[in-house]
C-alpha positions as CSV (number, residue, x, y, z in Angstrom):
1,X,-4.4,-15.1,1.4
2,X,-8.2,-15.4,0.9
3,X,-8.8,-13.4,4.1
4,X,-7.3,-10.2,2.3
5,X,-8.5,-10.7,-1.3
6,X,-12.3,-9.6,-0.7
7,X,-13.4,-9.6,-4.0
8,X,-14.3,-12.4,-6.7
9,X,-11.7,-11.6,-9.3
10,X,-8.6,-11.6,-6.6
11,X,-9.8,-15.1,-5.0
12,X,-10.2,-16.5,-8.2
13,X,-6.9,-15.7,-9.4
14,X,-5.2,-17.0,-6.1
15,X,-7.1,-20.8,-6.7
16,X,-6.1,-20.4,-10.5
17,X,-2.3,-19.3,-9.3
18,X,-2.2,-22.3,-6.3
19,X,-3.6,-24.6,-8.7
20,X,-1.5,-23.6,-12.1
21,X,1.7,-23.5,-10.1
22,X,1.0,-26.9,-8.6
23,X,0.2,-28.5,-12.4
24,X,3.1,-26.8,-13.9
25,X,5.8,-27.7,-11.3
26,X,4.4,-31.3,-11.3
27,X,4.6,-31.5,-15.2
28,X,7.8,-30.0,-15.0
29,X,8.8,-32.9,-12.4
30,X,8.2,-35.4,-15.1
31,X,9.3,-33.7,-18.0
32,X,12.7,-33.2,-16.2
33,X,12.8,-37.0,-16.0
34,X,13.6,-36.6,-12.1
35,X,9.8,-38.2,-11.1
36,X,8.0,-41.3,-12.4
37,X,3.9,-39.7,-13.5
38,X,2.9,-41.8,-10.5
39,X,4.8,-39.9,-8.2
40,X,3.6,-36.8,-9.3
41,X,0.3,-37.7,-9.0
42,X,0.3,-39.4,-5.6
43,X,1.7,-35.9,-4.4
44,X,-1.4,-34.3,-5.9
45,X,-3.8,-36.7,-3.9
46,X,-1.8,-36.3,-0.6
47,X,-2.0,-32.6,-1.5
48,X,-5.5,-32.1,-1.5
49,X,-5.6,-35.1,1.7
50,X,-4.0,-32.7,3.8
51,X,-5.5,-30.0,2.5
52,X,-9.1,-31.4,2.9
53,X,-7.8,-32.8,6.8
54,X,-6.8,-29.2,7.5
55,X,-10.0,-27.5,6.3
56,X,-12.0,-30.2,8.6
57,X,-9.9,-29.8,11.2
58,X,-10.5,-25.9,11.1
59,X,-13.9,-26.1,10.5
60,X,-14.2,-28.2,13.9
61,X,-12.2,-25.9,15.9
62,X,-14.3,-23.2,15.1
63,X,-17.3,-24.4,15.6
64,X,-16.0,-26.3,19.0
65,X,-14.9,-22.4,20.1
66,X,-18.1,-20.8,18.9
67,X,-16.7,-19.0,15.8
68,X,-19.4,-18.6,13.0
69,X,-19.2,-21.3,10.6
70,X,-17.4,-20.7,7.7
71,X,-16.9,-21.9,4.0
72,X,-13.5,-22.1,3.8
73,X,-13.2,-22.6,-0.4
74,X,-14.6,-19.2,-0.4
75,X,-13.8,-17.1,3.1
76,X,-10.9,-19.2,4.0
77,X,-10.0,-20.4,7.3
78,X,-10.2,-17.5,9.1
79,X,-12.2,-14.6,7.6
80,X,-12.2,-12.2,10.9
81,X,-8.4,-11.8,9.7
82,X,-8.7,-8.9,7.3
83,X,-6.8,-6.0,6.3
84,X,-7.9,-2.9,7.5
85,X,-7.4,0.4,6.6
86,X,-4.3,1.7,7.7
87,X,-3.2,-1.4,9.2
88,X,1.2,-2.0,8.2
């Protein structure tokens, strides 16, 4: 969604919503009794392994195909994607 939030407030409340909503349902995993705190937190790490993997792996494809570099923490994966006016 990072694409289509241009400005600061709106990206900042999508990482505080993506991170929030992954602390709260992992809390709520071990709260709920249904997941040891080890689990919970090994799903964090992979989490953030795939997403870091991801965000290399996009990073390398665009610069392999000659798309501007990017920072994708702030522009996302693919900033040319953008809502224009008009557009359904």
């Amino acid at each position: 969604l990072l694409p289509y939030a241009r400005r600061w407030p709106a990206r900042v409340a999508l990482w505080v919503a993506a991170v929030l909503l992954t602390v709260v349902t992992g809390l709520s995993r071990v709260a709920l009794g249904v997941h040891f705190t080890s689990d919970v937190v090994g799903g964090w790490l992979l989490g953030v392994a795939v997403v870091a993997a991801t965000t290399a792996a996009f990073t390398s494809w665009r610069a392999h195909t000659g798309l501007r570099p990017v920072r994708p923490i702030r522009d996302g994966v693919a900033p040319e994607v953008e809502r224009h006016p008009g557009a359904a």
